[in-house]
C-alpha positions in Angstrom: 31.6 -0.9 -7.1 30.0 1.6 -5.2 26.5 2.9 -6.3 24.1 6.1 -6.2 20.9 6.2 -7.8 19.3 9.3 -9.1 15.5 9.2 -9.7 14.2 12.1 -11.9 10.6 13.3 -10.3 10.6 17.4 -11.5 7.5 17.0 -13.9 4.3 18.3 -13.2 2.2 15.5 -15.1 -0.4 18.2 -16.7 -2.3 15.5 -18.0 -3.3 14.3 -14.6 -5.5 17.6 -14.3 -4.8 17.5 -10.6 -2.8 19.9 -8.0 -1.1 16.7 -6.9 2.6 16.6 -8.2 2.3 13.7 -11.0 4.6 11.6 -9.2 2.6 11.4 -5.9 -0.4 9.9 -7.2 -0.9 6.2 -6.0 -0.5 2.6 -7.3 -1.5 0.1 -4.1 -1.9 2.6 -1.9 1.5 3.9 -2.1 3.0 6.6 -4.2 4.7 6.2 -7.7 7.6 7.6 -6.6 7.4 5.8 -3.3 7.5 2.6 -5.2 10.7 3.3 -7.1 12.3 4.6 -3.9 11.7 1.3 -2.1 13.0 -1.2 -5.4 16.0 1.8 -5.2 16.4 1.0 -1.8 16.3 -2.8 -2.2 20.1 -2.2 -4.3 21.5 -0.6 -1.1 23.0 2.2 -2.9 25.2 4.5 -0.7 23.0 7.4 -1.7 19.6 7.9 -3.2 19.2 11.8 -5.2 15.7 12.9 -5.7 15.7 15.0 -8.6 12.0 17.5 -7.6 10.8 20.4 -9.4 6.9 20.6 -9.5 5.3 20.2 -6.0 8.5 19.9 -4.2 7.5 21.1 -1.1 4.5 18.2 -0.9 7.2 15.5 -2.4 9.5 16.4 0.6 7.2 16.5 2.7 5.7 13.0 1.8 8.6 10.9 1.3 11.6 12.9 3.6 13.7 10.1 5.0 17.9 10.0 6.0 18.6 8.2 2.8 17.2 10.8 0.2 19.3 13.8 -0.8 16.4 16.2 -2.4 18.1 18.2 -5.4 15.5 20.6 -7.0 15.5 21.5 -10.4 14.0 25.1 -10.6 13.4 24.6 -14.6 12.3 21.5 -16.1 14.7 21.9 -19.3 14.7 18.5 -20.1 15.7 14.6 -18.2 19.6 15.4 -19.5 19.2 18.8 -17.3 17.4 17.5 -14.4 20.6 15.1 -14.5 23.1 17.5 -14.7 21.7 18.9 -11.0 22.3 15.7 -9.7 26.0 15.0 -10.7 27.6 17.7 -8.0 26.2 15.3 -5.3 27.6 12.0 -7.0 30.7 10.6 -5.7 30.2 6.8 -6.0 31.7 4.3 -9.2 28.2 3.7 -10.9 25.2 5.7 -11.1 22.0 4.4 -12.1 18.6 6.8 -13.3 16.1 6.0 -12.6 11.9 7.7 -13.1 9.5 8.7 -10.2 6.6 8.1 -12.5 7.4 4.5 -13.8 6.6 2.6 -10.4 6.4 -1.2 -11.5 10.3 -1.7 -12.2 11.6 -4.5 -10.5 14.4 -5.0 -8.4 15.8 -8.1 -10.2 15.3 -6.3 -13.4 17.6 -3.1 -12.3 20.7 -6.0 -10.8 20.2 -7.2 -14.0 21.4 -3.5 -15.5 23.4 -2.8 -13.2 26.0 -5.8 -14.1 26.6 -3.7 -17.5 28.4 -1.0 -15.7 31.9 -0.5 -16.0 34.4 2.3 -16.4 34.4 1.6 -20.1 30.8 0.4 -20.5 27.3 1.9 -19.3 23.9 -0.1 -19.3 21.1 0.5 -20.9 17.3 -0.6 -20.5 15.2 -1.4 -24.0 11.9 -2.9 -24.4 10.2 -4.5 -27.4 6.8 -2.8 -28.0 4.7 -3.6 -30.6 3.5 0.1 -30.7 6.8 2.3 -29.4 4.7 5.9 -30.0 5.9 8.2 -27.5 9.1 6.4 -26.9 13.2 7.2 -28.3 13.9 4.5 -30.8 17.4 2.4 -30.1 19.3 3.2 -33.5 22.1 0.3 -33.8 24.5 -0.4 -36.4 25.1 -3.5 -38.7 26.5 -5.2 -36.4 23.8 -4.7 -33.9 25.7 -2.3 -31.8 23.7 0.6 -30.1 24.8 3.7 -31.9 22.8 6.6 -30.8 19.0 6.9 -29.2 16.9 9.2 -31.3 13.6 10.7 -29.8 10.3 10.6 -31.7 10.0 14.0 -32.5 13.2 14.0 -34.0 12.8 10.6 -35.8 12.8 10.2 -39.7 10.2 7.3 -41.0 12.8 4.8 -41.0 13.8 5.3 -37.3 9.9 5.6 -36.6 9.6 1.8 -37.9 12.0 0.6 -34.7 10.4 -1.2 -32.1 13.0 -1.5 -29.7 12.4 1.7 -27.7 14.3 3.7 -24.7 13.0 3.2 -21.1 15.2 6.1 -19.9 16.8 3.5 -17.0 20.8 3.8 -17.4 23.5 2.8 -15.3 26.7 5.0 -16.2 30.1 5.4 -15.0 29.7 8.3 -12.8 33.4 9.7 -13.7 31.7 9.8 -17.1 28.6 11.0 -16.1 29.7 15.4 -15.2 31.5 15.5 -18.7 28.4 14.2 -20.8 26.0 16.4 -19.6 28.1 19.5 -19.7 28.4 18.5 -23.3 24.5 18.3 -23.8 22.7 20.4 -26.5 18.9 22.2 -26.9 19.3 21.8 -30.1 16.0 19.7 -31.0 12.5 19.5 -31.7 11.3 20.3 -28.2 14.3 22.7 -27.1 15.3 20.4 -24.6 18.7 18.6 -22.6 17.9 14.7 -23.8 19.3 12.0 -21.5 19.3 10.0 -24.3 22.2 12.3 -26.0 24.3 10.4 -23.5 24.3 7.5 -26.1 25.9 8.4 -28.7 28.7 10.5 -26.6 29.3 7.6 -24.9 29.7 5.5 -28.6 31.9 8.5 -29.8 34.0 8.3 -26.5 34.3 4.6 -27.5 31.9 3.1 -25.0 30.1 -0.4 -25.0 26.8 0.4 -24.7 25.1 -2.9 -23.2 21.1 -3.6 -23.3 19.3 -5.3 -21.1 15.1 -6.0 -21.1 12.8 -6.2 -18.4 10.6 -9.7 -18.6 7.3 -7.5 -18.8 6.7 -4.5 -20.8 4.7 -3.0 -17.9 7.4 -2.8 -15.8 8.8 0.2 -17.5 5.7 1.9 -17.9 4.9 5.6 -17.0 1.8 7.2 -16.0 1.0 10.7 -17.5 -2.9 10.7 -17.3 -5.9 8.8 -15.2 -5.7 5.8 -17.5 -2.3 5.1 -17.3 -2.6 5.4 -13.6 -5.1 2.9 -13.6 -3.4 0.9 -16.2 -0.4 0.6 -13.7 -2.8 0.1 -10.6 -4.4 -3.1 -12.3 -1.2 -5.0 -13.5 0.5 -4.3 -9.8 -2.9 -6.2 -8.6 -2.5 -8.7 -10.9 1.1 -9.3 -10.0 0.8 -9.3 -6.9 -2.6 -11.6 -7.3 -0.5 -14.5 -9.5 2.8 -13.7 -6.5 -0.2 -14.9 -4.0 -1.4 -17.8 -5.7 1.9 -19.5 -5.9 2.3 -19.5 -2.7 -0.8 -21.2 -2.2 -3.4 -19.1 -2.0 -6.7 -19.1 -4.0 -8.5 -16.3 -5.2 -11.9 -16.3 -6.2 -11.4 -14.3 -9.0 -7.6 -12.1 -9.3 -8.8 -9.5 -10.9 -11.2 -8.5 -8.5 -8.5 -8.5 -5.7 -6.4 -5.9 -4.1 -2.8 -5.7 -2.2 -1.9 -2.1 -0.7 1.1 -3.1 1.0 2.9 -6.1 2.7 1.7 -8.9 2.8 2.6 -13.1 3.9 0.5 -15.7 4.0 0.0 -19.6 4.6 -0.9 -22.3 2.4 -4.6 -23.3 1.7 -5.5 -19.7 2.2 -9.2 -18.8 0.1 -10.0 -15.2 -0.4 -13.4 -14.4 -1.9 -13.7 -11.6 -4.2 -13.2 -7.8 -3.5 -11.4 -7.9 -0.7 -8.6 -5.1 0.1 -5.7 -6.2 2.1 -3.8 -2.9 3.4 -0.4 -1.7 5.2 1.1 -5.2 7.0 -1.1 -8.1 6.7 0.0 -11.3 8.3 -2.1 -14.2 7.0 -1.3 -18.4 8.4 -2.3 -21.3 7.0 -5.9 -22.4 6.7 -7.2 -19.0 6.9 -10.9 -17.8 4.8 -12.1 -13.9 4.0 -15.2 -13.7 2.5 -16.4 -11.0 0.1 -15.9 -7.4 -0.2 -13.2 -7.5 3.1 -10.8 -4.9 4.2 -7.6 -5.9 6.5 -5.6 -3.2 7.5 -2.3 -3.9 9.7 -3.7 -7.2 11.1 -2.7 -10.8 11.4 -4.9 -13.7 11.2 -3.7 -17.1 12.6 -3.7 -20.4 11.5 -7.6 -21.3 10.5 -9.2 -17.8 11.0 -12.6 -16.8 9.5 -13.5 -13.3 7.8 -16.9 -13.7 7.0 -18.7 -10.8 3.9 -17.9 -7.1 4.5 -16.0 -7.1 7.9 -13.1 -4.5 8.3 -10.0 -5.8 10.2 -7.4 -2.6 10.8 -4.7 -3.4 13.8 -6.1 -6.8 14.7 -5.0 -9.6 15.9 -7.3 -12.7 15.0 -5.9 -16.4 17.2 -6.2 -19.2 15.9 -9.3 -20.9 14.7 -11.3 -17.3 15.9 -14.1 -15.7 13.4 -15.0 -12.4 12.9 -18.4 -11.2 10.8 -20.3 -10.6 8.3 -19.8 -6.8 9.1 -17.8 -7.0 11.9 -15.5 -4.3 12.9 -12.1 -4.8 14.2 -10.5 -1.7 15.1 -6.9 -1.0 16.5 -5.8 -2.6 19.5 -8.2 -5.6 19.3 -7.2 -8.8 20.3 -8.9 -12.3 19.9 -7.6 -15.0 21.6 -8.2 -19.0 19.9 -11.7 -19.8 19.0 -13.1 -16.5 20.1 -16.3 -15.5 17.9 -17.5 -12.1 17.0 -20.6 -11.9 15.0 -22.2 -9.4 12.6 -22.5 -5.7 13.7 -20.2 -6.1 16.3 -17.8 -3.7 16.7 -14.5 -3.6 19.0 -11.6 -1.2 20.2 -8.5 -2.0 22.5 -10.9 -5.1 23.6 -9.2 -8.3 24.3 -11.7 -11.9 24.1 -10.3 -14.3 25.9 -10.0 -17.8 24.1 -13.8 -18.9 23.0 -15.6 -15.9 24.3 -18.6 -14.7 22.0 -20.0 -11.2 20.9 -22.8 -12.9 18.7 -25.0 -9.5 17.7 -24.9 -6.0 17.7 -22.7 -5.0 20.1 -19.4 -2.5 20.5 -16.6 -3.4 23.3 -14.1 -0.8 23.6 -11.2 -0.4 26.1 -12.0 -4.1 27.1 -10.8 -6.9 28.8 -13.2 -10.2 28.7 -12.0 -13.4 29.8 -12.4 -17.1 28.4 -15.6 -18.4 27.8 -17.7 -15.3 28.6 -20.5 -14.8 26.2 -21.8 -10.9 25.6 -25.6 -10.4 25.0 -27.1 -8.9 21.7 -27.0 -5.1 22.1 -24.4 -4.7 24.8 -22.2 -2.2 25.0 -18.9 -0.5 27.0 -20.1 2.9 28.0 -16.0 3.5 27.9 -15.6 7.8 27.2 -17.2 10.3 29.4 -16.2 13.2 27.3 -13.1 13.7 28.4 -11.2 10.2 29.3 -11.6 6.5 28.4 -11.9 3.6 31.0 -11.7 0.1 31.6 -14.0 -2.2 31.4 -12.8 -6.0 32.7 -15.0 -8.8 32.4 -14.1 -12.3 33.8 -14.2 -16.0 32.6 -16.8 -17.5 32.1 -19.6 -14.7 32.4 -22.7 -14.0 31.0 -23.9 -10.7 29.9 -27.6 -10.0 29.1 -29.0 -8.9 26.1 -29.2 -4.9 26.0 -26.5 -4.0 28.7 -24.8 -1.1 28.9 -21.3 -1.4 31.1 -20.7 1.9 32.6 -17.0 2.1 32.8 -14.6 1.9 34.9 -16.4 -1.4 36.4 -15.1 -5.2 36.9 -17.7 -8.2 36.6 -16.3 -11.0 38.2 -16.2 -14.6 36.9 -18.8 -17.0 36.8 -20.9 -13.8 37.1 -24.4 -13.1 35.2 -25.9 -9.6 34.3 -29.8 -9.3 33.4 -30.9 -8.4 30.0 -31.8 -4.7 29.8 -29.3 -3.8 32.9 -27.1 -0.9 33.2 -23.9 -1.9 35.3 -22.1 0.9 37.3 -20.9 -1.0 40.2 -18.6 -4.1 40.2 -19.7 -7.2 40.3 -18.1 -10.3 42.6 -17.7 -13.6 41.1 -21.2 -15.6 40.7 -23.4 -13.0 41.2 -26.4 -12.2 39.2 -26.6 -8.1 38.8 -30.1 -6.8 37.8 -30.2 -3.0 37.5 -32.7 -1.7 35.8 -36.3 -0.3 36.8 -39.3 -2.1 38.4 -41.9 -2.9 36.0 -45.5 -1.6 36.7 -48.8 -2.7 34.8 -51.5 -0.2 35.2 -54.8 -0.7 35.1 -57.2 1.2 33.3 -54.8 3.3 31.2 -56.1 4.9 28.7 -54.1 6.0 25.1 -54.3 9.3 24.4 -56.9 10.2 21.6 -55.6 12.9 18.9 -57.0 16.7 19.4 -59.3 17.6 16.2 -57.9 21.2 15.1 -60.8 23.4 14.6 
């Protein structure tokens, strides 16, 4: 059967107090609504349906991609209504509805659903809570048949006492789907065009209605208000914490650990507390970040060190290299096996050669530096005039005094020493020694000046 997915994302979340549309604030560093859109994706539907309203300028302009049809809903008159603007877009066997602000669903959970649609049978996602305020209440016959969904606010005490509640997830026969919600009444408690009314239309058309569960609670979980973001923020972490460990990772403590994107990893991987990991992380075997860590778009090979408070982003780390404490890796950096760079170092489009050192206070940008060439506390690559970047190359095998700076574009050859407190603007051939700085004088005699007394 062929599928489309709608994903209702019109509300403007008033709760949130914020001029961001509800369902663009983040869990793990990506968007609610970006997070249903890539499980949606995941189904390989022929067609996903935005359904925007509030903010939908900024939605379209955050998430606009080939695959999304945008449908704005000019009035938010209810989930049955922000359907109904969907449906003239529709044209595959099974659609299934989805919410922009209940980011946690997972994908196995929806295939799951999605086997209950048929022409004569639609699916429908319940969960168990032990306190369903706020949610529709499943209303099923003797014979333990759904019947109808009825929403709080229209709910007597006896339906009130139901713990089964409605997520609001179906998957319908879409040649069903134009009929039921030009059939859809306003006639409730909130003057509204309920979704759920689809129920018991479908029972009266003689329908199965078939349920399905999700394996966690959370997973169907909306956010309308800061806590419930957070709420959603630390059970993703904590999912994504126990994903990690199975695969052999240790954590120092989950709950102090964070994931805001993709990431793979090794066995006998250790991660120390705080630490963010961010975008496309790539982690081998063997590999150890220390405390309070952020890795951005990086990938650490096999035995690679992170020591405290370094920040990784568009790094590449070879094998058995170590970076830190408070080392900065910036885009474009590149060390090669067994390279070392030390604390409050800091490097840009710089490439170490395999066992070259940077121990101390140092920044190498738009570098080259070859095997085995140690850089001097204090050094630096005088790279940017203003205007323009250049190169600055560096051979195997070098030694770089203490407090240099390496006016670019320049070339030390290999083999090739530079004296502490030099400043290098001409090349230098292999095995040299380049001094260049001035001639020291002691002066006899010299007297401090004394203070002037102010009268």
């Amino acid at each position: 059967m062929s599928l489309e997915i709608v994903i209702l994302a019109a509300g403007q979340g008033t709760r949130m107090r914020s001029a961001l549309p509800k369902v663009l604030h983040p869990v793990a560093g990506n968007s609610m609504l970006g997070h249903v859109i890539h499980s949606a994706r995941q189904l390989d539907p022929q067609r996903i349906h935005v359904v925007i309203g509030h903010g939908a300028d900024a939605v379209r302009e955050r998430l606009a991609a080939d695959d999304l049809n945008f449908v704005l809903q000019d009035k938010q008159l209810g989930t049955g209504h922000a359907v109904a603007q969907a449906v003239p877009f529709i044209t595959a066997d099974t659609v299934l509805i989805l919410y922009g602000d209940v980011p946690l669903i997972e994908v196995d959970t929806l295939q799951r659903l999605l086997k209950h649609a048929a022409p004569q049978q639609l699916g429908l996602l319940t969960v168990e809570l032990d306190d369903p305020t706020g949610y529709g209440r499943i209303v099923r016959n003797a014979d333990g048949q759904v019947t109808a969904i009825v929403e709080q606010k229209d709910a007597n005490e006896t339906q009130r006492a139901i713990t089964e509640g409605n997520t609001g997830i179906l998957a319908v026969p879409a040649e069903r789907l134009g009929d039921w919600m030009s059939r859809l009444s306003n006639n409730n408690a909130q003057g509204e065009y309920y979704l759920t009314d689809v129920i018991a239309m479908a029972v009266n058309d003689g329908l199965v209605v078939a349920t399905e569960q999700p394996q966690d609670a959370m997973e169907v979980q909306g956010a309308n208000d800061r806590r419930q973001l957070a709420e959603l923020e630390r059970h993703y972490q904590l999912r994504a914490a126990r994903r990690l460990m199975a695969q052999g990772v240790t954590l120092r403590d989950p709950a102090r650990f964070d994931v805001r994107g993709e990431v793979s990893v090794g066995r006998d991987v250790v991660i120390d507390i705080n630490v963010i990991l961010e975008g496309k992380v790539i982690i081998e075997d063997d590999v150890v970040i220390g405390p309070n860590c952020v890795i951005k778009d990086s990938t650490l090979r096999k035995g690679v060190v992170i020591k405290a408070n370094s920040h990784l982003e568009g790094a590449v780390m070879g094998e058995g290299s170590d970076a830190g404490p408070f080392a900065r890796l910036r885009p474009g950096t590149v060390l090669e096996a067994r390279a070392h760079v030390g604390n409050f170092v800091e490097l840009k489009n710089a490439h170490m050669g395999e066992g070259a050192k940077a121990g101390h206070l140092t920044y190498l940008g738009d570098a080259e530096i070859g095997a085995r060439t140690n850089i001097g506390a204090g050094t630096i690559t005088c790279n940017y005039d203003g205007a323009n970047k250049y190169q600055t190359t560096i051979g195997e095998d070098v030694f770089i005094g203490s407090n240099n700076s390496l006016v670019a574009p320049v070339t030390i050859g290999d083999g090739s020493n530079t004296a502490a407190g030099s400043t290098i603007n001409q090349d230098v051939d292999k095995s040299q020694l380049a001094v260049a700085r001035a001639r020291q004088r002691n002066i006899d005699g010299w007297k401090r000046p004394v203070k002037i007394k102010k009268s």
